[in-house]
VEXZADO-376030 format. One line per field, with one value per atom (N, C-alpha, C, O): x, y, z negated. Coordinates in steps of 0.001 Angstrom, whole numbers, plus 500000, padded with zeros to 6 digits. Each point is the difference from the previous one (the first is absolute). Layout:
<recs>
c1 <- c(X_...)
c2 <- c(Y_...)
c3 <- c(Z_...)
</recs>
This chain:
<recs>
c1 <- c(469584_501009_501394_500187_500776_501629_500382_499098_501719_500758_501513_500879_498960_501489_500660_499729_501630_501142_501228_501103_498594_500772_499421_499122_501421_499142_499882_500667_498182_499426_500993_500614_499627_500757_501674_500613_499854_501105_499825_500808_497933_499738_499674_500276_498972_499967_500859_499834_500756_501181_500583_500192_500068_500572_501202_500461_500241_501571_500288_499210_502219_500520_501195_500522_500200_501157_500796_499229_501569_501062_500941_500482_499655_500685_500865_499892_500902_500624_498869_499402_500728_499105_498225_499742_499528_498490_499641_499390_501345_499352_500437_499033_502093_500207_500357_501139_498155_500345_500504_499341_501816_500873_500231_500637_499311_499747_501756_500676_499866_501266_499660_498847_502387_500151_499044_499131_501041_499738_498300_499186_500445_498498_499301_499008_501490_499145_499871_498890_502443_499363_499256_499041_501089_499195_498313_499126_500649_498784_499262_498901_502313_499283_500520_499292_501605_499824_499549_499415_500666_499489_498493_499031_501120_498403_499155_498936_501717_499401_498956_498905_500993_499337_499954_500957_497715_499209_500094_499638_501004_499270_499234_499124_500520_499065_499298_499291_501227_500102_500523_500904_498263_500229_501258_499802_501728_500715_500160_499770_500658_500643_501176_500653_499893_501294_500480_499524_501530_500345_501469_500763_499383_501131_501118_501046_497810_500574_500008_500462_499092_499763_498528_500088_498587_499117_499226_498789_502002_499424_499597_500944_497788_499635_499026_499393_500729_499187_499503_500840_498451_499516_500646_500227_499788_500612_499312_499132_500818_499332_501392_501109_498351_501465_499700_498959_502333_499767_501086_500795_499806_501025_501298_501097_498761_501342_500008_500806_498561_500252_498710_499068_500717_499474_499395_500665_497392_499811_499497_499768_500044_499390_498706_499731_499510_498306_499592_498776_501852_499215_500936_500802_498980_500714_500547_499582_501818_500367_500057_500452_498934_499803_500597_501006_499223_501310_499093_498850_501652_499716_500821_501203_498136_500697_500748_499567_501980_500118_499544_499385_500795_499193_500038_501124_498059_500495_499013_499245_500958_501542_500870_499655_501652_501498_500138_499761_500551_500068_501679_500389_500487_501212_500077_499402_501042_500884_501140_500418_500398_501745_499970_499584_500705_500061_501730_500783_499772_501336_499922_499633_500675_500183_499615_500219_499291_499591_500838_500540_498856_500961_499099_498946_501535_499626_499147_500248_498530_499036_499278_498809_501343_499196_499892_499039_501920_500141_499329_498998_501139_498910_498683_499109_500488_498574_499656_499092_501316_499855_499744_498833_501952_500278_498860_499284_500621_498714_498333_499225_500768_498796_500104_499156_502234_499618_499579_499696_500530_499697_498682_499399_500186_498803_498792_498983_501686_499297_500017_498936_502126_499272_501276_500106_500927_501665_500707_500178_500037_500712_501636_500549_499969_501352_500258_498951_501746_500711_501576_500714_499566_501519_500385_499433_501563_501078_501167_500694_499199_500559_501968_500391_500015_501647_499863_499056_502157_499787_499967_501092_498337_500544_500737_501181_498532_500578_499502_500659_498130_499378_499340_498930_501362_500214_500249_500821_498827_499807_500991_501219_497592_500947_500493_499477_501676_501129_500162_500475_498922_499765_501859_500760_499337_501202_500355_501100_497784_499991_498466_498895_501497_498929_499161_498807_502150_498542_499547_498921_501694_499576_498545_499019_501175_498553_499185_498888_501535_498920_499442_498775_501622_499661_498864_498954_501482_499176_498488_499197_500698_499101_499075_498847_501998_499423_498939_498916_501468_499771_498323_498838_501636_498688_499242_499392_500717_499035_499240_498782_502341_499276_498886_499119_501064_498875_499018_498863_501423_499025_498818_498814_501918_499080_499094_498836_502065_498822_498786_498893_501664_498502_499109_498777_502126_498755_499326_499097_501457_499268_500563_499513_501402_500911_500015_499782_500489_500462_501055_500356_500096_500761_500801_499863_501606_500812_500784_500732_499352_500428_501589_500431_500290_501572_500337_499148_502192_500417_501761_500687_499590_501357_500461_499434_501877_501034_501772_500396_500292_499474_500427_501143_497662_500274_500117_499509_501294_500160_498813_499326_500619_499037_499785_498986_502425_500023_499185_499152_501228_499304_499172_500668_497972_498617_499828_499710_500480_499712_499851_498893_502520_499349_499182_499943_499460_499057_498681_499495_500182_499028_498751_499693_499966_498667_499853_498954_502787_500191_499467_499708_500093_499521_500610_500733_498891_501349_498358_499265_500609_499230_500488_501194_498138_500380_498715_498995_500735_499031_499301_498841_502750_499407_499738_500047_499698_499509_498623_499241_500394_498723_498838_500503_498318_499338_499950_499754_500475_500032_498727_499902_499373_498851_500327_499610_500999_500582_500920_500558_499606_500800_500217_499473_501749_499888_501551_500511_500129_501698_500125_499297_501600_500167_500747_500036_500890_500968_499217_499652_500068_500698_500735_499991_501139_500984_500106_500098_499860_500187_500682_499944_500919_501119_500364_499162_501756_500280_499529_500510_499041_499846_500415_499092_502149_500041_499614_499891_499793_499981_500958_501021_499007_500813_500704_499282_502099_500625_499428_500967_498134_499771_500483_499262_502641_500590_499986_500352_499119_500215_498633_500136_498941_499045_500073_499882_500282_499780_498952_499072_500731_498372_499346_498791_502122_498760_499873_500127_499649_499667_498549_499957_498753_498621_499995_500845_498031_499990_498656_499218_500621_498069_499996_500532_498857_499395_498715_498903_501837_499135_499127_499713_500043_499434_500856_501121_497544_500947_500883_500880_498534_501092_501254_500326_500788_501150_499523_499144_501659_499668_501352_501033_499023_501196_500277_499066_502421_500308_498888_499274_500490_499259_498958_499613_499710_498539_499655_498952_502212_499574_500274_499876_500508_499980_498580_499393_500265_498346_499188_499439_500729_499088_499835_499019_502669_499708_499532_499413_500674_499885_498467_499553_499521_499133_499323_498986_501166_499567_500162_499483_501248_500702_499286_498918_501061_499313_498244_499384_500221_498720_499295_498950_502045_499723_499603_499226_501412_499509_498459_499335_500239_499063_498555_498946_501121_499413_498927_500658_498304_499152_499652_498798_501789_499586_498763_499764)
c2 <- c(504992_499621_500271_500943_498251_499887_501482_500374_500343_500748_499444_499446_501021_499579_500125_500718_498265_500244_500671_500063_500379_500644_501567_500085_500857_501213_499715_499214_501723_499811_500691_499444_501922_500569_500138_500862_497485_499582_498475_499491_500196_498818_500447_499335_502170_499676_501319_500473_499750_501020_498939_498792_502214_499215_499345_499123_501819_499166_500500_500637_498941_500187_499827_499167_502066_500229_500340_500701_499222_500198_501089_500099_500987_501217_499907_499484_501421_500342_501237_499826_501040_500799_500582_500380_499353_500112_501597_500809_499129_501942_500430_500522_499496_500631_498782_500095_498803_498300_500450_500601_498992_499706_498928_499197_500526_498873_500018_501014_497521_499499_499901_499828_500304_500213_498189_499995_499011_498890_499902_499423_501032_499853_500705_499477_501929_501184_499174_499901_499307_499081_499148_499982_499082_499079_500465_499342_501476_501064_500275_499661_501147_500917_498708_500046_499072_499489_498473_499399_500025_498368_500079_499295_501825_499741_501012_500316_500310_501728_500302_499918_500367_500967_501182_500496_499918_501206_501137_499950_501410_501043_500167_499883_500537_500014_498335_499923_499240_499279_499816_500686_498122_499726_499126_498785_501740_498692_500358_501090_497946_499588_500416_499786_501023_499722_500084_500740_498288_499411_500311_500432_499306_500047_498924_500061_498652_499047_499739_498896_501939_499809_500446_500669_499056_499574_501313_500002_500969_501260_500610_500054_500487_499668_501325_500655_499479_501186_500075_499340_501003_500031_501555_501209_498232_500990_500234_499134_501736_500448_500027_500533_498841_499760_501410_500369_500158_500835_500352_500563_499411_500430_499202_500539_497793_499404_500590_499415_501500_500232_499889_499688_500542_499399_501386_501035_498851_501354_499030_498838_501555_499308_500710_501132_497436_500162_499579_500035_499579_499415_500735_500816_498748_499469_498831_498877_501607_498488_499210_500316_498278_498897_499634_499826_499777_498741_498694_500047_498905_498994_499096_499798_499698_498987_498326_499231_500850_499283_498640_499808_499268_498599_499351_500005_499572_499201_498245_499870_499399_499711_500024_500139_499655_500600_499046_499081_500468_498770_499575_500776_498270_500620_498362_499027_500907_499019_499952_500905_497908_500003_498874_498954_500924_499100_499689_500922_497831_500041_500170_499062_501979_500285_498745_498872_501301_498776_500649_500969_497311_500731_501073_500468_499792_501215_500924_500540_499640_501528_499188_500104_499102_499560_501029_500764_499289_501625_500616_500392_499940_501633_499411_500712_498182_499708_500146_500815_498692_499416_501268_500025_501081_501349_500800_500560_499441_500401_499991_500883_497335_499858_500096_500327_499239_500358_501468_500162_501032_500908_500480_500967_498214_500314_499396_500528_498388_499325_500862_500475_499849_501448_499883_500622_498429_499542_501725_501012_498582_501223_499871_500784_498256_499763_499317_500033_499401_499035_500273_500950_497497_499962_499148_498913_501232_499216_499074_500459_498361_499315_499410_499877_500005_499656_498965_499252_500476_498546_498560_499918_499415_499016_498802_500278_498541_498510_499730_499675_500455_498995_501281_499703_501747_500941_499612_499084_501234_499909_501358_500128_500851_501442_500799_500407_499964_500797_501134_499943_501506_500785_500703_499849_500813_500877_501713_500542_499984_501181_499954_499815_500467_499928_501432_500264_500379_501825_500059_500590_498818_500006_499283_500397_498600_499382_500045_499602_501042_500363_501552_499913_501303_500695_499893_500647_498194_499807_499077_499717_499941_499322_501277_500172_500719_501221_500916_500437_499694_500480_498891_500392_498526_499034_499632_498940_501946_499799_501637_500128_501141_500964_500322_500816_498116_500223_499227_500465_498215_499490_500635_499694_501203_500546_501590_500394_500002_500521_499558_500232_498881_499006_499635_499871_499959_499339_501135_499716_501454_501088_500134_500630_498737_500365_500792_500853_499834_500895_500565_501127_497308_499184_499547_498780_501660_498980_498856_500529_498297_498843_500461_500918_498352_500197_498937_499118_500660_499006_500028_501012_497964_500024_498659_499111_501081_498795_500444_501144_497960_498156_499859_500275_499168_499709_498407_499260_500521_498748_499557_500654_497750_499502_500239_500316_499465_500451_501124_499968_501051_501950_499255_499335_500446_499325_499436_500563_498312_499391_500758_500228_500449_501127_501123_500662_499588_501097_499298_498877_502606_499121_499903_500542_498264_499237_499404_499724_499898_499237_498714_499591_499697_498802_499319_500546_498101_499576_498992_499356_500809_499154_498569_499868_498958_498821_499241_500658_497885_500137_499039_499718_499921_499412_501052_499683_501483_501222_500039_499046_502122_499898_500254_499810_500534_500421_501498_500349_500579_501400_500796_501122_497920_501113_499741_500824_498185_500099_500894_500126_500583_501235_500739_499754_501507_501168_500299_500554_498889_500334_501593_500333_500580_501319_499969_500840_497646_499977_498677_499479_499929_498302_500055_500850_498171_500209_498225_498833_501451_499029_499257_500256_498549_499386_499920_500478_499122_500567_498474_499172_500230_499171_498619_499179_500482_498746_499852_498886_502599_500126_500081_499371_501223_499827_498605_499112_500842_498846_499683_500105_499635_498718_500984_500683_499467_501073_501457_500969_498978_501710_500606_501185_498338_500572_499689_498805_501932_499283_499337_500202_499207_498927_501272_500230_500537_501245_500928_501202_498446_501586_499376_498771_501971_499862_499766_500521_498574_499470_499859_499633_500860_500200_499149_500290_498694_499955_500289_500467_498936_500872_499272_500276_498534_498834_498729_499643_499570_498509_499628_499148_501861_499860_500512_500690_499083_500625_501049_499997_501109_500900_500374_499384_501519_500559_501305_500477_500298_501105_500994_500309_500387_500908_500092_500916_497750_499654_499919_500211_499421_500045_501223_500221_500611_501591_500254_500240_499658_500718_499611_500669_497762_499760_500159_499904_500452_500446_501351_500304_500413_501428_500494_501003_497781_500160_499364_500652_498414_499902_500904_499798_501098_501225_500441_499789_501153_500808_500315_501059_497750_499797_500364_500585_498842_500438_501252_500285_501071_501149_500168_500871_498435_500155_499260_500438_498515_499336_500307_500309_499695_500742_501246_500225_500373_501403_500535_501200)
c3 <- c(494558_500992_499442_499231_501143_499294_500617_500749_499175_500376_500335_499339_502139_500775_498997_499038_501167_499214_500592_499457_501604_501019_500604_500858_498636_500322_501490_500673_499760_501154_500723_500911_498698_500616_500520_500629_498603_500148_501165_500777_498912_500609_501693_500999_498921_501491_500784_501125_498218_500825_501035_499862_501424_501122_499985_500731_497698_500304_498606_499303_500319_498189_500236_500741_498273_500435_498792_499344_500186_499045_500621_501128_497322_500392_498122_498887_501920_498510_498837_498939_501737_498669_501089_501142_497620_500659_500035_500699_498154_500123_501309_500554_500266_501300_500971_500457_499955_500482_501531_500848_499222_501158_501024_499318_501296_500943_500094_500171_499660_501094_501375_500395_500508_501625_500221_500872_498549_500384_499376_500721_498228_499779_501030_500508_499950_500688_501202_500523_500126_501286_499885_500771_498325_499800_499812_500563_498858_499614_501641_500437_500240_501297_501256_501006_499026_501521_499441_500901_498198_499634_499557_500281_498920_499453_500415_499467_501763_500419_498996_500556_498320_499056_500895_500595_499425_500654_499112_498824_501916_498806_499772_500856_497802_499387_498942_498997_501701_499249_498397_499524_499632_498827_499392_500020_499328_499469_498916_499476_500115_498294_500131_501021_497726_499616_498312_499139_500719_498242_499939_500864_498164_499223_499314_499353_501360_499446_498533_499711_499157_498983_499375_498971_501502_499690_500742_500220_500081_500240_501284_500789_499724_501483_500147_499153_502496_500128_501432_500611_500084_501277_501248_499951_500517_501329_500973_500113_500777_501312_501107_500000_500632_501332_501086_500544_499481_500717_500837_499246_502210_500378_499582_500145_499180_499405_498532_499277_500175_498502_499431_500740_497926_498963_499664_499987_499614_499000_498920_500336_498377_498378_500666_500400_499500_499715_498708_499867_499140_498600_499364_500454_498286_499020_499776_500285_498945_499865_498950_498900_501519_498836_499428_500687_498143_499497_499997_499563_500890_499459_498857_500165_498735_499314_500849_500858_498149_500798_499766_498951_501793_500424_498457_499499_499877_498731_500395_500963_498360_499506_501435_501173_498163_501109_500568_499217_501939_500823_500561_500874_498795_500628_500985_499542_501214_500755_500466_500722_498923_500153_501111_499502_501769_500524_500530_499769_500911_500562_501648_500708_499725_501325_500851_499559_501482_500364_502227_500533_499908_501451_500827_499568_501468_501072_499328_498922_501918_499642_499051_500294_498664_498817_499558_499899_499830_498318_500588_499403_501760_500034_500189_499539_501009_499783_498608_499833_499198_498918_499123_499610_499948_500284_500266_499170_501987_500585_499191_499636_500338_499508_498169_499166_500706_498542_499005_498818_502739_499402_500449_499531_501483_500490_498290_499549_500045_499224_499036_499603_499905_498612_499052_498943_501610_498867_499715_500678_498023_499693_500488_500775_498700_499781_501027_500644_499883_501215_499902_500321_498954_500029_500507_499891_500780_501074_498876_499093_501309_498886_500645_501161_498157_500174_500355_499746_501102_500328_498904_499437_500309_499131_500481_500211_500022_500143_501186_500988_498945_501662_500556_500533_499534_500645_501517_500049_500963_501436_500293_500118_499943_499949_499282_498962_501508_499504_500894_501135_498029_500898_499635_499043_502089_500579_499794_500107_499616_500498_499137_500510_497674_499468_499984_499851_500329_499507_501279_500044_501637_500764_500247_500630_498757_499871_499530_500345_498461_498947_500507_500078_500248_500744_500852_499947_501075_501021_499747_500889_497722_498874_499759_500396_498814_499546_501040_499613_501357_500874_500767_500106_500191_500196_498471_499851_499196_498888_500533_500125_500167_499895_500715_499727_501674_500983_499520_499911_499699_499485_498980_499872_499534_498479_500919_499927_500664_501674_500191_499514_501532_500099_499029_500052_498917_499082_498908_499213_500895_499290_498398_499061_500991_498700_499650_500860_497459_499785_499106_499655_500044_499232_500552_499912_501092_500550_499224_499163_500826_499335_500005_500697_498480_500378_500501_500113_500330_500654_499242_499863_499856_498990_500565_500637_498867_500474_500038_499779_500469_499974_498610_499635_499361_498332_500226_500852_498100_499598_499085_499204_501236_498879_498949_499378_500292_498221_499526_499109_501622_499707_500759_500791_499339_500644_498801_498944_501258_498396_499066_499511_499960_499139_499906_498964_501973_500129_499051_500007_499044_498749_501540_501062_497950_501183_501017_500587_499843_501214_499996_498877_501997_500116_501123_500825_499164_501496_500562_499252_502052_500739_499798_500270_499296_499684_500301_499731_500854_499520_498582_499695_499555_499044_498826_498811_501611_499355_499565_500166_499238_498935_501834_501107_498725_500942_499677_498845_502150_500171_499113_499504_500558_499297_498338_499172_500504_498383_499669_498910_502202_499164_501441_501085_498446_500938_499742_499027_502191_500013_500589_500954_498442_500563_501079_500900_498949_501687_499849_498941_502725_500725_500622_500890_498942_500241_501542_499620_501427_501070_500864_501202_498230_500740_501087_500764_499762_501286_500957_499245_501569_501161_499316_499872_499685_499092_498701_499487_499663_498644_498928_500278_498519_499330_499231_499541_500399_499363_498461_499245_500192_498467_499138_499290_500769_498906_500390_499328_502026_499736_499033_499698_499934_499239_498801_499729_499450_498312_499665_500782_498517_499133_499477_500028_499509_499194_501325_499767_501557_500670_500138_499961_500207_500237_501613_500728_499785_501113_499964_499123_502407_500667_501202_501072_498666_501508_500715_499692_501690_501114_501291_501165_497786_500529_500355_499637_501560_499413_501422_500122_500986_500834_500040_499033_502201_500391_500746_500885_498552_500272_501143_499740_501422_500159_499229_499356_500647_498734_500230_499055_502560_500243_499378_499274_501103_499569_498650_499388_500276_498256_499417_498795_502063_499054_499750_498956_502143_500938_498745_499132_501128_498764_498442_499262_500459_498740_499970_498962_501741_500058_500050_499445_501589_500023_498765_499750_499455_498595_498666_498901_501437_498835_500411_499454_501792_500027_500002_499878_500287_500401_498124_499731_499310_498600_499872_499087_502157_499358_500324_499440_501298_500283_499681_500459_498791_499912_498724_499006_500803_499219_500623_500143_500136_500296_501153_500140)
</recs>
């Protein structure tokens, strides 16, 4: 029989929580509620808590604070590295998008500058990106992370492009399984202008339909990542 790829004991803790240091793990005023009145965790009950960098350990809920029942794990992080650059798209897109891309297993998630046929032009950029950060951190919660993804912005194409291994969603691009971009990089709602991409940048596609921006993250994300897993 395979052995989970998900320790058991991370998989079925009632809840997962991100702290700054594990040796003595601290709860913020906003996790401890979320913990005792959203998800009423029972004392005595079983949770997770990480570090956000691969490293994880189990807790006993007791009274709003935390005792260490294990030891703590490291995990390696995700290989191969998965990144996605998409262009802001309108209303609660981003944070859907956000959301699932970290639910999906994306390391990187970058917020791209506006270019030419750019829609939005955000205002109040660390404000948004913040509020990104924050709907990745719950996301990687739920999904038992232990690895929080980053979230960066707003880069210009150019720095995208140049990131070694970028690739630009096209779809007169190679097919995704002929190779393995470290970024995709995803136009915004009209797409990029002809000259804003050079002839020498590498280009993947992501099938033969129109995609919208959201949707075509998902899917590249879910083709990267599905590589780590495949064989195993």
């Amino acid at each position: 029989m395979r052995e989970p790829r998900v320790n058991p004991l991370l998989r079925d803790s009632v809840a997962h929580v991100f702290v700054d240091d594990l040796t003595t793990p601290q709860l913020d005023d906003s996790d401890r509620h979320h913990l005792s009145r959203v998800l009423r965790v029972r004392d005595g009950e079983s949770i997770t808590v990480s570090d956000g960098k691969g490293a994880w350990c189990a807790c006993e809920w007791n009274n709003a604070e935390l005792r260490i029942t294990s030891e703590i794990v490291n995990t390696s992080a995700p290989s191969p590295h998965v990144g996605i650059a998409f262009a802001p798209v309108k209303g609660d897109r981003n944070e859907w998008a956000v959301q699932k891309l970290t639910e999906i297993g994306v390391d990187r998630i970058v917020l791209l500058a506006p270019t030419r046929r750019s829609v939005v032009r955000w205002s109040n950029v660390e404000k948004q990106l913040d509020k990104l950060r924050v709907v990745a951190r719950e996301a990687a919660m739920q999904s038992r992370r232990t690895w929080l993804p980053t979230v960066s912005g707003l880069v210009s194409l150019a720095d995208a492009l140049a990131t070694p291994g970028a690739a630009v969603a096209d779809p007169t691009g190679n097919a995704l399984h002929a190779t393995t971009p470290a970024l995709v990089i995803i136009g915004p709602e009209g797409g990029f202008d002809a000259d804003e991409i050079p002839a020498s940048a590498a280009r993947i596609s992501l099938g033969d339909t129109i995609l919208r921006a959201e949707t075509a993250t998902l899917v590249a994300a879910t083709l990267l990542t599905a590589r780590r897993t495949a064989g195993k």
